[in-house]
C-alpha positions, 0 to 999 in steps of 0.5 A: 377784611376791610383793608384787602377790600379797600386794596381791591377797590383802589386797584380797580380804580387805578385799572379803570384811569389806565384804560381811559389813558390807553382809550385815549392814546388810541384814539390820538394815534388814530388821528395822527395816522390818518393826518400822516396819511394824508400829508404823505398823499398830499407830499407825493400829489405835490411832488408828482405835480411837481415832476410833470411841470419839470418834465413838461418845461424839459420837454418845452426846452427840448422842443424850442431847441430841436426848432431853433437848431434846425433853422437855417440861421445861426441864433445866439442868445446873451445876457445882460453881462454879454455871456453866452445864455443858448447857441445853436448848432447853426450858429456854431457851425457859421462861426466855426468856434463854440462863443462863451461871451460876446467879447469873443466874436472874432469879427469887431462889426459883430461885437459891436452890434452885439454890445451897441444892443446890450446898451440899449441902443439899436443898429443896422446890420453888418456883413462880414467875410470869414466864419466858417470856410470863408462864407459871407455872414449878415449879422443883426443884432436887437435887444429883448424887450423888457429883459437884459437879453440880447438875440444876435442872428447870423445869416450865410448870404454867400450864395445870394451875392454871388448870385448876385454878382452873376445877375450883374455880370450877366446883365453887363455882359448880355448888353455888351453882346447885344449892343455891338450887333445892334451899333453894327446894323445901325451904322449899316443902315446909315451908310446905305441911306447916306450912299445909296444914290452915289454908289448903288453898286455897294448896296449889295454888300453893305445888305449882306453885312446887315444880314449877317449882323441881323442874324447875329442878333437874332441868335443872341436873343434867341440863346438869351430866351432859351438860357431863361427857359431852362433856367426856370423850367424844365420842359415837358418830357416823354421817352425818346431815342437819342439815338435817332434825335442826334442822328436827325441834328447832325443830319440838318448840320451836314451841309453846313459842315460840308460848306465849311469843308468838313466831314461829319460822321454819325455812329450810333449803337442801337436804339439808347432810350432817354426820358427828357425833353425833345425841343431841350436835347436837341437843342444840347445836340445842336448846340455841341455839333455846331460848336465843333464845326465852329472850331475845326479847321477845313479838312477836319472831321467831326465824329458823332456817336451815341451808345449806352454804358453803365445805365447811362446814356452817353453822347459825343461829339468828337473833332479834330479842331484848334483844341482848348487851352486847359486854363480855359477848360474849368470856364468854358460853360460859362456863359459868354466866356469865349477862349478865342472871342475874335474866332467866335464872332467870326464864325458866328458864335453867341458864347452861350451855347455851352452853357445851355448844353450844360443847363439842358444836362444838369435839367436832365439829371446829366452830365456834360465834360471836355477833353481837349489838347490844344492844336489836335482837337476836343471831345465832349461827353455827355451822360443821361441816365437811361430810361427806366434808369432814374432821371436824376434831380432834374425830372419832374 
């Protein structure tokens, strides 16, 4: 009896230790769970920080690059060793090669810009011919402050020097123009005050040269102020009838046409509305008409016409002239250029009148070509849209 109950007390004994150990495990495991629970929230806040920054820095890059590629210059970025860190498009397309490191710049001017930067020393910009289609590239090169970073930036500069070099060929040749009258008017001054009491007699015809050399002067001025104008404006417009404006040109040039021995002929079909600039296309129509007057043999014939085709107003002027050598079709809208240059002084001829018919077209969303055969005359189109039709680039 005492043995089983001294079994009993010890088993009971054991039971309860057991139960303390479980309490306690329970207990541990309680703690653990909850700390797990939160090192697993604190991971995933951590992480998820961790993909906004990315994502942020991702969206910083693809922005930098979406501006720097839409630039108009081409940019390169280089490393202290001279590789290719960043590109863009621009770049790439200037150059015409996709660059993996400075060494392989095909221009030497611009490796050494880029490697005089990488040194650390500083430099002036180069020009250089090639790159892609053979244009003109300005190159600077400048060393990142406080980085081994190098920022080599290409420019296409073709259009501006040969704009350039038109402004200069233009300034040349409008001083050549204008000189040979003005020397022309003084030497005729001078011979009249030198002889005008021994030979009155020849007063008369030195007067009526210096009229002529007058008038020439006056034209050139005044095509030079016009050529400006439609350059940097575009002149008021309203909807007009070519039609009647062509017809009212040819009709104030009939009788010059007539003194030169030639006849001149209108045909119009109907009423052909444009939108435009009244004072500008009547300056194109009389600039073509007194063109082909200038150029045609007496008992030639000028033939005007204005019709419409294809939404598009169109305005010829046809005659039966000396014709222009095809060498000198691609050319003769530029301005001063001349194919017979003795004729057009003759005849009175500035040599910028069918630049500002070509101007006065293209201001007007136009067109102005040449058809001609040497020795049976030339026909020269123009095209406008019609009103209602668009008025192309040039209208406000």
């Amino acid at each position: 009896m005492g043995q089983t109950l001294a079994a009993v007390t010890w088993a009971i004994g054991i039971g309860a230790g057991l139960g303390a150990l479980a309490l306690t495990l329970l207990i541990v495991q309680g703690k653990l769970h909850r700390r797990l629970k939160r090192t697993y929230a604190a991971a995933r806040t951590e992480a998820a920080q961790r993909e906004a920054l990315a994502a942020a820095v991702e969206r910083e890059r693809e922005d930098r690059e979406a501006v720097l590629g839409a630039l108009e210059d081409g940019i390169l970025l280089f490393d202290g060793t001279g590789e290719v860190l960043f590109a863009n498009d621009r770049a790439r397309e200037l150059l015409g090669v996709r660059l993996r490191r400075a060494r392989d710049l095909a221009h030497s001017s611009l490796r050494a810009i880029v490697e005089t930067a990488l040194a650390g020393g500083t430099n002036n910009p180069v020009e250089v011919e090639g790159g892609a289609a053979g244009r003109l590239l300005r190159g600077s090169a400048a060393r990142i402050a406080g980085r081994e970073r190098v920022l080599l930036v290409l420019q296409d500069v073709t259009d501006s020097r040969m704009a350039d070099s038109i402004r200069r060929d233009f300034a040349a040749n409008a001083s050549h123009e204008l000189k040979t009258p003005a020397a022309s008017i003084r030497a005729l001054a001078e011979t009249i005050a030198a002889g005008a009491e021994n030979d009155p007699a020849s007063l008369p015809r030195f007067a009526a040269q210096l009229e002529v050399e007058a008038v020439r002067l006056s034209r050139i001025v005044s095509d030079l102020l016009d050529l400006s104008r439609l350059e940097s404006e575009a002149g008021e417009r309203a909807e007009l009838r070519l039609d009647r404006l062509v017809a009212e040109e040819a009709g104030r040039l009939k009788d010059r046409a007539e003194e030169a021995g030639l006849s001149i002929a209108v045909d119009t079909d109907g009423r052909v509305l444009v939108r435009g600039s009244p004072r500008d296309l009547a300056l194109l129509a009389r600039n073509l008409i007194e063109n082909a007057i200038q150029y045609t043999r007496p008992g030639g014939r000028v033939e005007v016409s204005v019709s419409s085709h294809d939404g598009s107003a169109v305005f010829e002027v046809r005659d039966s002239g000396v014709g222009i050598p095809s060498r000198d079709q691609a050319r003769i809208f530029e301005r001063f250029y001349r194919v017979d240059r003795a004729r057009s002084r003759d005849t009175g001829g500035t040599g910028l009148g069918l630049s500002i018919v070509k101007h006065v077209a293209a201001n007007h969303g136009g067109t102005v070509s040449v058809d001609s055969q040497l020795g049976r005359g030339s026909t020269f189109t123009v095209r406008l849209p019609l009103a209602g039709c668009g008025t192309g680039a040039g209208a406000p």
